[in-house]
N, C-alpha and C positions, 0 to 999 in steps of 0.2 A: 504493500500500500504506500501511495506518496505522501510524505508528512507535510504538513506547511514550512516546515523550514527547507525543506528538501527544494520543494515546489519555487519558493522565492529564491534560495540560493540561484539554483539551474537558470534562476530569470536572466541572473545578470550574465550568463551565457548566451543565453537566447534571445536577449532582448533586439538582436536584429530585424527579427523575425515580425514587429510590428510597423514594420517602417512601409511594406506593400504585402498587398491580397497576395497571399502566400499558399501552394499544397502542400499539402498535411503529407502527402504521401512521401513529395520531396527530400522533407526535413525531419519527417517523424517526430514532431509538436508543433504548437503552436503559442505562442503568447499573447492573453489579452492585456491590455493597458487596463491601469485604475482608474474605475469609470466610466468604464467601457463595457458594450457586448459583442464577441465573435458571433460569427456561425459557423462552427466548424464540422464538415461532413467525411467521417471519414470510416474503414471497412462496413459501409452501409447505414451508419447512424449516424443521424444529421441533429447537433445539437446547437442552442443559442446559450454558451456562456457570459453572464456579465459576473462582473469582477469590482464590488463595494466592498473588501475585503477591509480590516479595519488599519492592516501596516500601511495602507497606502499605495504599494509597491503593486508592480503587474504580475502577473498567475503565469507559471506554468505549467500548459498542458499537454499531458505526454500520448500520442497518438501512435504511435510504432505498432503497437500488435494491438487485435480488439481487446486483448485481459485489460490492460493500461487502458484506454481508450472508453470502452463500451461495456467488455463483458464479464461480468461475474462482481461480488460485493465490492474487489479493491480494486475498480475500475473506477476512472474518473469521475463520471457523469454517476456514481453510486456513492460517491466517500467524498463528495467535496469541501472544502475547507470553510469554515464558518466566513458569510457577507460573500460566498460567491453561489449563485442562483444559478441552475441549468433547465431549460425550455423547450420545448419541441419545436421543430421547424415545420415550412409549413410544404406542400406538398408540392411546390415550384412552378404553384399558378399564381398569380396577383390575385386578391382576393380583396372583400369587403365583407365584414361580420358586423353584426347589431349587439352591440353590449348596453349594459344600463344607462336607463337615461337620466339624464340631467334633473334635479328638482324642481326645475325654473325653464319654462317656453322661452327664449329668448334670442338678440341676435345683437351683433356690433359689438362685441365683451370679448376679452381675453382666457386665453388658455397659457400656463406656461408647466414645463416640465419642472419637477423640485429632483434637487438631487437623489434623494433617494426610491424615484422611480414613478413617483405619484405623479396627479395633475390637478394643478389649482386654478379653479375658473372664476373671476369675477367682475362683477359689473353686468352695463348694457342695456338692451332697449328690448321693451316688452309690451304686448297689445294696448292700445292704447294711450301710443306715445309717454309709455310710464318709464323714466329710469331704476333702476335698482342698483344698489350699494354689496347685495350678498354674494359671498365667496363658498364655492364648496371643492373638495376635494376627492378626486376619485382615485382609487385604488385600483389599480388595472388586475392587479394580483385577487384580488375577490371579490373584482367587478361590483363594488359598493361606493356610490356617492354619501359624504358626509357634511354638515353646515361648520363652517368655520367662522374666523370674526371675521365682521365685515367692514368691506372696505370705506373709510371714513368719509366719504363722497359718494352719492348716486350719479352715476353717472355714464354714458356709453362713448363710445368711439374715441377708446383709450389704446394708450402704445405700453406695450408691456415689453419684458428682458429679463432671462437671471443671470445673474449679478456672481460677480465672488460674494464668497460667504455662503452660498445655498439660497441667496434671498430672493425675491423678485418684486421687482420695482414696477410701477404702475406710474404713470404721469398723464396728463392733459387730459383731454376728454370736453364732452358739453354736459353742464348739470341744469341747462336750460340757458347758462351763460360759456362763452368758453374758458377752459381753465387751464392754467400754467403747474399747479399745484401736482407736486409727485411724492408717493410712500413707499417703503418698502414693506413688504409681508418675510416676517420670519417665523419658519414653519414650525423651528425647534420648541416657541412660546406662543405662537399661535396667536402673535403682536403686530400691529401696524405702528410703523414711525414715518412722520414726516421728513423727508429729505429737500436738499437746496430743489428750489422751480426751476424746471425751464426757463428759456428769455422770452418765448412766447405761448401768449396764450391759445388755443388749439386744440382742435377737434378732426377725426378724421387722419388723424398719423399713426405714426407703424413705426414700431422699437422694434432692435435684434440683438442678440447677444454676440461682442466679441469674442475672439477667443485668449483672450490675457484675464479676461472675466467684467472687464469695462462691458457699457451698453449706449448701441445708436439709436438715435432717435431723428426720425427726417421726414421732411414736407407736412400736410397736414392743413387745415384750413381755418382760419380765423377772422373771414372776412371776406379774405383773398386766396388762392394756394399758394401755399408757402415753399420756398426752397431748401429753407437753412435745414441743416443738418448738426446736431450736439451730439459731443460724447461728454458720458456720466461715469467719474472713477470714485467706485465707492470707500476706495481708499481716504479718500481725504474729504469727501461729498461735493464734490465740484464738476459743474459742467461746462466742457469747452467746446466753441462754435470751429467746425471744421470745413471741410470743401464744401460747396452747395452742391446741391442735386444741377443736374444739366439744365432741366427744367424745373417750374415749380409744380407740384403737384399733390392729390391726397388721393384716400382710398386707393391705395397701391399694395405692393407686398413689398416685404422685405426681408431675405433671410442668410444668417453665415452659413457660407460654404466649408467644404471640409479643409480646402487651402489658407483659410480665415482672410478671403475677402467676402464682402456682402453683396449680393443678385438685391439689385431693386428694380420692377415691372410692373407697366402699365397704369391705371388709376386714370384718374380726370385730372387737366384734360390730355394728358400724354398717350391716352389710348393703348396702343401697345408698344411702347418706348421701354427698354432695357437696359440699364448703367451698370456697370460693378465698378465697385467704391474698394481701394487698397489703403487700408488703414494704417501701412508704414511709408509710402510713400504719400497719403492724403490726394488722392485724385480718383477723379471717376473716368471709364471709359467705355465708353458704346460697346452695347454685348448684341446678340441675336432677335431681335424684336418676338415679343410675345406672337403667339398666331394667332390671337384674335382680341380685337379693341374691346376691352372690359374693364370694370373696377369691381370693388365690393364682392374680394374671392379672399378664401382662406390658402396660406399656403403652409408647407414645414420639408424640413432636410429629410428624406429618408436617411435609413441604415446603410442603401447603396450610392449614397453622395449624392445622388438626383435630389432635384428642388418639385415638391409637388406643387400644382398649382391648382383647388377647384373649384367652381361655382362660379359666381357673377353676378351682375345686375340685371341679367337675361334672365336670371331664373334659372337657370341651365347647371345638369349634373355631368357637365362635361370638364374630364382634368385632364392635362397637360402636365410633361416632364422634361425639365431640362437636365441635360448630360453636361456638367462641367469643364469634361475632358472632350468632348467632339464640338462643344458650343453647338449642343442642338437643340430643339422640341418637336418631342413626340406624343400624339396623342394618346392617352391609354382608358385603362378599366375605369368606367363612369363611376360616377356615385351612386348608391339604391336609389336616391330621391333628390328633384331640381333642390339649391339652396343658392338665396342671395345671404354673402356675407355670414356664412358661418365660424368657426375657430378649429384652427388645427395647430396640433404639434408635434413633434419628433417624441417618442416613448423609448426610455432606454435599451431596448430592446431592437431598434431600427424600424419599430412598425408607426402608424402615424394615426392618432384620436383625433376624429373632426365631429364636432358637433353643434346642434344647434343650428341660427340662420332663419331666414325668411324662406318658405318654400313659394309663398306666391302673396301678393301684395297686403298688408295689413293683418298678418299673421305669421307668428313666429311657433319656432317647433322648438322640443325639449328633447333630441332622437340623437345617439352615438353611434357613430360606427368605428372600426378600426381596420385601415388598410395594412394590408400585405405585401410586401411587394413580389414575394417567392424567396423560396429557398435556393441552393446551387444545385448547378444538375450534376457536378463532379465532383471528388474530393476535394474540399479547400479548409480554407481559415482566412477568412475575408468579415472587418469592420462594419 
Protein backbone atom coordinates (compact mmCIF):
# COMPACT_ATOMS: atom_id res chain seq x y z
CA UNK A 1 0.00 0.00 0.00
CA UNK A 2 1.24 3.65 -0.79
CA UNK A 3 1.74 5.73 2.42
CA UNK A 4 1.21 9.42 2.33
CA UNK A 5 4.70 10.06 2.96
CA UNK A 6 5.63 7.79 0.35
CA UNK A 7 3.07 9.22 -2.04
CA UNK A 8 4.44 13.07 -1.40
CA UNK A 9 8.16 12.00 -1.31
CA UNK A 10 7.81 10.33 -5.08
CA UNK A 11 6.03 13.92 -5.93
CA UNK A 12 9.11 15.66 -5.82
CA UNK A 13 10.34 13.01 -8.58
CA UNK A 14 7.45 13.27 -10.47
CA UNK A 15 6.57 16.44 -10.36
CA UNK A 16 7.23 16.93 -14.15
CA UNK A 17 4.78 15.18 -14.96
CA UNK A 18 2.17 18.15 -14.36
CA UNK A 19 3.49 20.44 -16.44
CA UNK A 20 1.24 18.62 -19.95
CA UNK A 21 -1.67 16.19 -20.45
CA UNK A 22 0.53 13.25 -19.99
CA UNK A 23 -0.09 8.90 -20.60
CA UNK A 24 -0.39 7.01 -17.60
CA UNK A 25 0.96 4.25 -19.74
CA UNK A 26 4.20 6.28 -20.74
CA UNK A 27 5.38 7.15 -17.30
CA UNK A 28 3.49 4.65 -15.11
CA UNK A 29 1.96 7.70 -12.75
CA UNK A 30 0.61 10.58 -12.76
CA UNK A 31 0.65 13.71 -10.55
CA UNK A 32 -2.08 15.92 -9.45
CA UNK A 33 -1.35 19.42 -8.25
CA UNK A 34 -2.95 20.84 -4.81
CA UNK A 35 -6.06 21.94 -5.98
CA UNK A 36 -6.59 20.31 -8.56
CA UNK A 37 -8.49 17.20 -10.35
CA UNK A 38 -6.97 14.79 -12.88
CA UNK A 39 -8.63 12.35 -15.00
CA UNK A 40 -6.67 9.73 -15.13
CA UNK A 41 -7.61 6.55 -17.28
CA UNK A 42 -5.76 3.91 -17.05
CA UNK A 43 -5.73 -0.54 -17.44
CA UNK A 44 -9.53 0.34 -18.03
CA UNK A 45 -10.43 2.51 -15.14
CA UNK A 46 -11.14 5.81 -15.75
CA UNK A 47 -10.98 7.82 -12.43
CA UNK A 48 -11.30 11.90 -11.57
CA UNK A 49 -8.73 12.42 -8.66
CA UNK A 50 -8.74 15.83 -6.84
CA UNK A 51 -6.19 16.49 -4.46
CA UNK A 52 -7.23 19.12 -1.08
CA UNK A 53 -4.83 17.04 0.73
CA UNK A 54 -4.14 19.01 3.88
CA UNK A 55 0.25 19.39 3.26
CA UNK A 56 -0.50 21.36 0.59
CA UNK A 57 1.98 19.52 -1.72
CA UNK A 58 0.78 17.45 -5.17
CA UNK A 59 -0.31 13.51 -4.86
CA UNK A 60 1.34 10.85 -6.37
CA UNK A 61 -0.29 8.60 -8.27
CA UNK A 62 1.14 5.24 -9.11
CA UNK A 63 -0.43 3.69 -12.22
CA UNK A 64 2.18 0.93 -13.42
CA UNK A 65 0.17 -2.24 -12.97
CA UNK A 66 -3.89 -2.36 -12.14
CA UNK A 67 -2.89 -3.63 -8.01
CA UNK A 68 -1.25 0.06 -7.77
CA UNK A 69 -3.71 1.69 -9.88
CA UNK A 70 -7.30 0.12 -9.71
CA UNK A 71 -7.25 -3.33 -8.27
CA UNK A 72 -7.62 -5.00 -5.03
CA UNK A 73 -7.97 -2.87 -1.26
CA UNK A 74 -4.15 -1.35 -1.70
CA UNK A 75 -4.87 0.07 -4.82
CA UNK A 76 -5.05 3.75 -5.20
CA UNK A 77 -8.50 4.68 -6.11
CA UNK A 78 -9.28 2.19 -2.77
CA UNK A 79 -6.76 3.52 0.01
CA UNK A 80 -6.43 7.05 -0.77
CA UNK A 81 -4.94 9.60 1.52
CA UNK A 82 -7.17 11.66 3.73
CA UNK A 83 -8.44 15.45 1.59
CA UNK A 84 -7.83 13.44 -1.66
CA UNK A 85 -11.51 12.54 -3.23
CA UNK A 86 -11.77 9.98 -6.35
CA UNK A 87 -14.99 10.16 -8.89
CA UNK A 88 -16.03 8.31 -11.60
CA UNK A 89 -15.73 9.56 -15.13
CA UNK A 90 -18.14 9.99 -17.38
CA UNK A 91 -18.68 7.71 -20.32
CA UNK A 92 -16.88 10.00 -23.06
CA UNK A 93 -20.00 11.75 -24.33
CA UNK A 94 -20.66 15.42 -23.26
CA UNK A 95 -23.58 15.39 -21.21
CA UNK A 96 -26.07 17.53 -19.20
CA UNK A 97 -27.76 16.12 -15.84
CA UNK A 98 -30.45 17.91 -13.72
CA UNK A 99 -29.40 18.16 -10.00
CA UNK A 100 -31.17 20.10 -7.33
CA UNK A 101 -32.52 23.04 -7.75
CA UNK A 102 -31.88 26.30 -6.52
CA UNK A 103 -34.33 27.67 -3.46
CA UNK A 104 -34.98 30.81 -5.35
CA UNK A 105 -36.44 31.29 -9.30
CA UNK A 106 -34.01 33.66 -10.31
CA UNK A 107 -31.71 35.34 -12.91
CA UNK A 108 -28.75 38.18 -13.22
CA UNK A 109 -26.96 36.67 -9.75
CA UNK A 110 -23.72 35.01 -9.31
CA UNK A 111 -22.30 31.63 -8.89
CA UNK A 112 -18.64 31.30 -7.73
CA UNK A 113 -16.78 28.01 -6.86
CA UNK A 114 -15.22 28.13 -2.85
CA UNK A 115 -12.33 26.39 -2.54
CA UNK A 116 -13.21 23.44 -1.11
CA UNK A 117 -15.42 22.34 -3.90
CA UNK A 118 -18.96 23.98 -3.03
CA UNK A 119 -20.82 26.80 -4.87
CA UNK A 120 -22.01 29.94 -3.53
CA UNK A 121 -24.99 31.75 -5.37
CA UNK A 122 -26.18 35.13 -4.55
CA UNK A 123 -28.09 37.98 -5.32
CA UNK A 124 -30.38 38.95 -8.40
CA UNK A 125 -33.57 39.44 -10.17
CA UNK A 126 -36.77 37.77 -9.59
CA UNK A 127 -40.43 37.87 -10.96
CA UNK A 128 -41.58 40.87 -10.47
CA UNK A 129 -38.60 43.08 -10.81
CA UNK A 130 -37.89 42.03 -7.01
CA UNK A 131 -34.20 42.14 -6.18
CA UNK A 132 -32.90 39.78 -3.42
CA UNK A 133 -29.99 39.80 -1.03
CA UNK A 134 -29.93 35.66 -0.37
CA UNK A 135 -26.84 33.48 -0.75
CA UNK A 136 -27.14 29.72 -0.78
CA UNK A 137 -24.72 27.08 -1.09
CA UNK A 138 -24.72 23.89 -2.92
CA UNK A 139 -22.82 20.99 -2.36
CA UNK A 140 -22.26 19.08 -5.49
CA UNK A 141 -21.03 16.01 -3.20
CA UNK A 142 -24.95 15.58 -1.84
CA UNK A 143 -26.45 17.51 -4.27
CA UNK A 144 -28.07 19.64 -1.35
CA UNK A 145 -28.67 23.53 -1.41
CA UNK A 146 -28.28 25.29 1.82
CA UNK A 147 -29.38 29.33 3.11
CA UNK A 148 -26.20 31.15 4.07
CA UNK A 149 -25.85 34.85 5.21
CA UNK A 150 -26.89 37.20 3.17
CA UNK A 151 -25.58 39.38 1.11
CA UNK A 152 -25.74 42.92 2.63
CA UNK A 153 -27.31 44.49 -0.51
CA UNK A 154 -30.35 43.28 -2.71
CA UNK A 155 -29.38 43.57 -5.43
CA UNK A 156 -28.68 41.96 -9.25
CA UNK A 157 -26.34 42.27 -12.17
CA UNK A 158 -23.35 41.83 -9.93
CA UNK A 159 -19.58 40.96 -10.86
CA UNK A 160 -18.38 38.23 -8.77
CA UNK A 161 -14.35 36.47 -8.29
CA UNK A 162 -12.59 34.29 -5.72
CA UNK A 163 -10.17 35.81 -4.34
CA UNK A 164 -6.82 34.42 -2.32
CA UNK A 165 -7.87 33.47 0.91
CA UNK A 166 -10.86 31.19 -0.37
CA UNK A 167 -13.17 34.22 -0.24
CA UNK A 168 -15.21 35.60 -2.95
CA UNK A 169 -15.88 39.06 -3.51
CA UNK A 170 -19.19 40.57 -4.84
CA UNK A 171 -19.09 44.39 -6.17
CA UNK A 172 -21.41 46.70 -8.08
CA UNK A 173 -24.74 45.67 -9.08
CA UNK A 174 -28.39 47.89 -9.39
CA UNK A 175 -30.28 47.96 -5.89
CA UNK A 176 -32.72 50.13 -7.92
CA UNK A 177 -29.74 52.67 -7.93
CA UNK A 178 -26.28 51.79 -9.26
CA UNK A 179 -23.77 50.75 -6.90
CA UNK A 180 -19.93 50.90 -6.54
CA UNK A 181 -20.19 49.17 -3.03
CA UNK A 182 -18.07 45.48 -2.86
CA UNK A 183 -17.96 42.45 0.13
CA UNK A 184 -16.25 39.78 0.56
CA UNK A 185 -18.08 36.22 1.77
CA UNK A 186 -15.82 34.13 3.86
CA UNK A 187 -17.13 30.65 3.98
CA UNK A 188 -15.00 29.55 6.95
CA UNK A 189 -17.46 32.01 9.32
CA UNK A 190 -20.01 32.37 7.04
CA UNK A 191 -19.24 36.45 7.21
CA UNK A 192 -19.79 39.30 4.92
CA UNK A 193 -17.08 42.32 5.09
CA UNK A 194 -17.05 45.25 3.22
CA UNK A 195 -14.05 45.99 1.14
CA UNK A 196 -12.57 49.34 -0.74
CA UNK A 197 -15.41 50.26 -3.92
CA UNK A 198 -14.92 50.36 -7.01
CA UNK A 199 -14.29 53.95 -8.90
CA UNK A 200 -17.54 53.37 -10.42
CA UNK A 201 -20.71 52.91 -9.97
CA UNK A 202 -22.34 49.88 -12.11
CA UNK A 203 -24.48 47.58 -13.02
CA UNK A 204 -24.26 44.83 -15.64
CA UNK A 205 -20.25 43.94 -15.24
CA UNK A 206 -18.40 40.65 -15.09
CA UNK A 207 -15.57 40.00 -12.41
CA UNK A 208 -12.94 36.92 -13.08
CA UNK A 209 -10.47 35.55 -11.16
CA UNK A 210 -6.65 36.00 -11.72
CA UNK A 211 -4.56 33.40 -11.25
CA UNK A 212 -1.99 35.09 -8.58
CA UNK A 213 -5.60 35.13 -6.78
CA UNK A 214 -6.19 39.08 -7.42
CA UNK A 215 -9.69 39.67 -9.39
CA UNK A 216 -10.80 41.78 -12.62
CA UNK A 217 -13.51 43.47 -12.97
CA UNK A 218 -14.49 45.25 -16.51
CA UNK A 219 -17.17 47.38 -18.45
CA UNK A 220 -20.55 47.30 -17.07
CA UNK A 221 -23.07 50.11 -17.31
CA UNK A 222 -23.91 53.14 -15.28
CA UNK A 223 -25.51 55.40 -17.60
CA UNK A 224 -23.26 54.66 -20.34
CA UNK A 225 -21.20 51.30 -21.12
CA UNK A 226 -18.33 51.41 -19.53
CA UNK A 227 -14.74 50.56 -20.55
CA UNK A 228 -12.58 50.74 -17.51
CA UNK A 229 -11.35 47.68 -16.25
CA UNK A 230 -9.93 47.38 -12.18
CA UNK A 231 -7.81 45.00 -10.44
CA UNK A 232 -8.63 44.17 -6.65
CA UNK A 233 -5.46 42.63 -4.55
CA UNK A 234 -6.82 41.49 -1.56
CA UNK A 235 -3.68 41.71 -0.05
CA UNK A 236 -3.68 45.20 0.89
CA UNK A 237 -7.63 45.93 -0.21
CA UNK A 238 -6.83 48.13 -3.12
CA UNK A 239 -8.09 48.54 -6.51
CA UNK A 240 -6.14 49.43 -9.42
CA UNK A 241 -7.48 50.90 -12.84
CA UNK A 242 -5.61 48.83 -15.77
CA UNK A 243 -5.87 48.79 -19.68
CA UNK A 244 -9.50 49.48 -20.91
CA UNK A 245 -11.50 47.01 -22.62
CA UNK A 246 -11.01 47.96 -26.61
CA UNK A 247 -14.53 48.89 -26.53
CA UNK A 248 -16.91 49.93 -23.98
CA UNK A 249 -19.40 47.48 -23.11
CA UNK A 250 -21.75 45.33 -20.53
CA UNK A 251 -23.45 42.18 -20.31
CA UNK A 252 -20.44 40.36 -21.60
CA UNK A 253 -18.58 37.27 -20.24
CA UNK A 254 -15.42 37.01 -18.86
CA UNK A 255 -13.40 34.37 -17.88
CA UNK A 256 -9.28 33.11 -16.87
CA UNK A 257 -7.93 30.89 -19.15
CA UNK A 258 -5.70 28.12 -18.14
CA UNK A 259 -2.58 30.32 -19.54
CA UNK A 260 -3.85 33.04 -16.90
CA UNK A 261 -4.95 35.40 -19.48
CA UNK A 262 -8.74 36.58 -19.50
CA UNK A 263 -11.22 35.75 -22.84
CA UNK A 264 -13.65 38.70 -22.73
CA UNK A 265 -16.82 38.29 -25.51
CA UNK A 266 -19.59 39.93 -26.90
CA UNK A 267 -22.32 41.85 -24.71
CA UNK A 268 -24.00 45.29 -25.93
CA UNK A 269 -23.01 46.90 -27.87
CA UNK A 270 -19.95 44.98 -29.03
CA UNK A 271 -22.11 42.16 -30.25
CA UNK A 272 -19.62 39.57 -30.97
CA UNK A 273 -16.37 41.28 -30.36
CA UNK A 274 -13.53 39.14 -28.54
CA UNK A 275 -10.37 40.63 -26.52
CA UNK A 276 -7.82 38.80 -24.22
CA UNK A 277 -6.53 40.81 -21.68
CA UNK A 278 -2.43 39.76 -20.53
CA UNK A 279 -2.36 40.61 -17.11
CA UNK A 280 1.68 40.82 -17.01
CA UNK A 281 2.10 42.76 -20.00
CA UNK A 282 -1.48 44.89 -19.29
CA UNK A 283 -2.93 44.86 -22.82
CA UNK A 284 -5.66 43.43 -24.68
CA UNK A 285 -5.77 41.83 -28.19
CA UNK A 286 -8.30 41.00 -30.68
CA UNK A 287 -9.19 37.03 -30.37
CA UNK A 288 -11.66 35.12 -32.73
CA UNK A 289 -15.10 36.94 -32.76
CA UNK A 290 -17.82 35.05 -30.94
CA UNK A 291 -20.32 33.22 -33.63
CA UNK A 292 -23.06 35.00 -32.93
CA UNK A 293 -24.01 38.69 -31.76
CA UNK A 294 -25.59 38.10 -28.08
CA UNK A 295 -25.21 39.25 -24.53
CA UNK A 296 -26.86 38.02 -21.27
CA UNK A 297 -25.16 34.35 -21.56
CA UNK A 298 -23.40 32.54 -18.68
CA UNK A 299 -20.03 31.24 -19.28
CA UNK A 300 -17.11 29.02 -17.17
CA UNK A 301 -13.47 27.37 -17.82
CA UNK A 302 -14.05 23.77 -18.24
CA UNK A 303 -11.63 20.83 -16.94
CA UNK A 304 -10.55 20.66 -20.62
CA UNK A 305 -9.28 24.56 -20.98
CA UNK A 306 -12.31 25.33 -23.30
CA UNK A 307 -14.26 28.56 -22.37
CA UNK A 308 -18.11 27.52 -22.20
CA UNK A 309 -20.27 29.88 -23.44
CA UNK A 310 -24.59 29.60 -23.09
CA UNK A 311 -27.60 31.07 -23.58
CA UNK A 312 -28.52 34.66 -24.47
CA UNK A 313 -30.91 37.35 -24.81
CA UNK A 314 -32.57 35.19 -27.64
CA UNK A 315 -33.78 32.84 -25.30
CA UNK A 316 -31.62 30.29 -26.88
CA UNK A 317 -30.11 26.91 -25.23
CA UNK A 318 -27.45 27.02 -27.75
CA UNK A 319 -23.48 26.80 -26.22
CA UNK A 320 -20.46 27.55 -27.86
CA UNK A 321 -16.80 26.60 -27.03
CA UNK A 322 -13.71 28.14 -27.45
CA UNK A 323 -10.34 26.13 -27.83
CA UNK A 324 -7.50 28.39 -26.50
CA UNK A 325 -4.95 26.51 -28.38
CA UNK A 326 -6.59 26.45 -32.04
CA UNK A 327 -8.27 30.06 -31.26
CA UNK A 328 -11.59 28.58 -32.31
CA UNK A 329 -15.43 28.12 -31.62
CA UNK A 330 -17.30 25.30 -31.87
CA UNK A 331 -20.75 24.78 -31.50
CA UNK A 332 -21.69 21.92 -29.00
CA UNK A 333 -24.29 19.91 -26.72
CA UNK A 334 -27.26 22.44 -26.09
CA UNK A 335 -28.72 23.06 -22.93
CA UNK A 336 -32.17 20.99 -21.72
CA UNK A 337 -33.84 24.23 -21.79
CA UNK A 338 -33.80 28.12 -23.64
CA UNK A 339 -32.16 30.56 -20.73
CA UNK A 340 -31.56 34.22 -20.83
CA UNK A 341 -28.61 35.03 -18.48
CA UNK A 342 -28.28 32.22 -16.27
CA UNK A 343 -24.98 31.48 -13.98
CA UNK A 344 -22.37 29.19 -14.54
CA UNK A 345 -19.07 27.83 -13.20
CA UNK A 346 -16.11 25.61 -13.39
CA UNK A 347 -16.76 22.75 -10.26
CA UNK A 348 -13.50 21.38 -9.20
CA UNK A 349 -13.97 18.42 -10.78
CA UNK A 350 -13.78 20.16 -14.50
CA UNK A 351 -17.43 19.79 -14.81
CA UNK A 352 -19.57 23.10 -15.16
CA UNK A 353 -23.17 24.08 -12.60
CA UNK A 354 -25.34 26.41 -14.77
CA UNK A 355 -28.21 27.43 -13.24
CA UNK A 356 -31.13 29.47 -13.05
CA UNK A 357 -31.95 32.50 -15.86
CA UNK A 358 -34.94 33.76 -17.67
CA UNK A 359 -36.25 30.85 -19.96
CA UNK A 360 -38.77 33.32 -21.67
CA UNK A 361 -39.78 36.94 -20.89
CA UNK A 362 -40.86 37.81 -17.38
CA UNK A 363 -40.00 34.75 -15.80
CA UNK A 364 -37.26 33.37 -14.07
CA UNK A 365 -36.51 29.48 -13.27
CA UNK A 366 -34.84 27.87 -10.01
CA UNK A 367 -33.54 24.51 -12.41
CA UNK A 368 -29.46 23.18 -12.24
CA UNK A 369 -27.81 21.39 -14.54
CA UNK A 370 -24.23 20.08 -14.69
CA UNK A 371 -22.20 19.75 -17.88
CA UNK A 372 -19.80 17.19 -18.85
CA UNK A 373 -17.64 17.42 -21.15
CA UNK A 374 -16.48 13.45 -21.49
CA UNK A 375 -14.16 11.59 -20.39
CA UNK A 376 -10.69 10.36 -22.45
CA UNK A 377 -11.19 7.77 -24.97
CA UNK A 378 -7.20 6.47 -24.10
CA UNK A 379 -5.13 6.00 -21.34
CA UNK A 380 -4.15 9.50 -19.87
CA UNK A 381 -3.70 11.98 -16.88
CA UNK A 382 -4.88 15.04 -18.28
CA UNK A 383 -6.05 18.42 -15.97
Amino acid sequence: MWSVGAILRLTAVAIFCVLLPLSADALDFCTVPHGQTYTINEHSTCRRVQNNHASGQAIFVPTKTDAEWSAGGNAFINATPAGVTVSGCSSGSPSWTAVASMPQSKGIFSMETLDDGRVLACAGLMAGSSNTNRCDIYDPGTNIWTQVANLPQSKFGIASARIDGGKILICAGSTGSYTNRCDTYDPSNNTWTQVANLSQAKAYTVGASLADGRAMICGGFGGSASNRCEIYNPSNNTWTTVANFPVAKQRHIMDLMNDGRILACAGAPDANGCDIYDPIANTWAAATNFPRSESLMASARLGNGQIMVCGGAAYTNRCDFYDPTAQTWTTGLSMPANRMWPAATKLNDGRVLLCGGSPAANNYTNTCYIYDAGGPAGASCTP
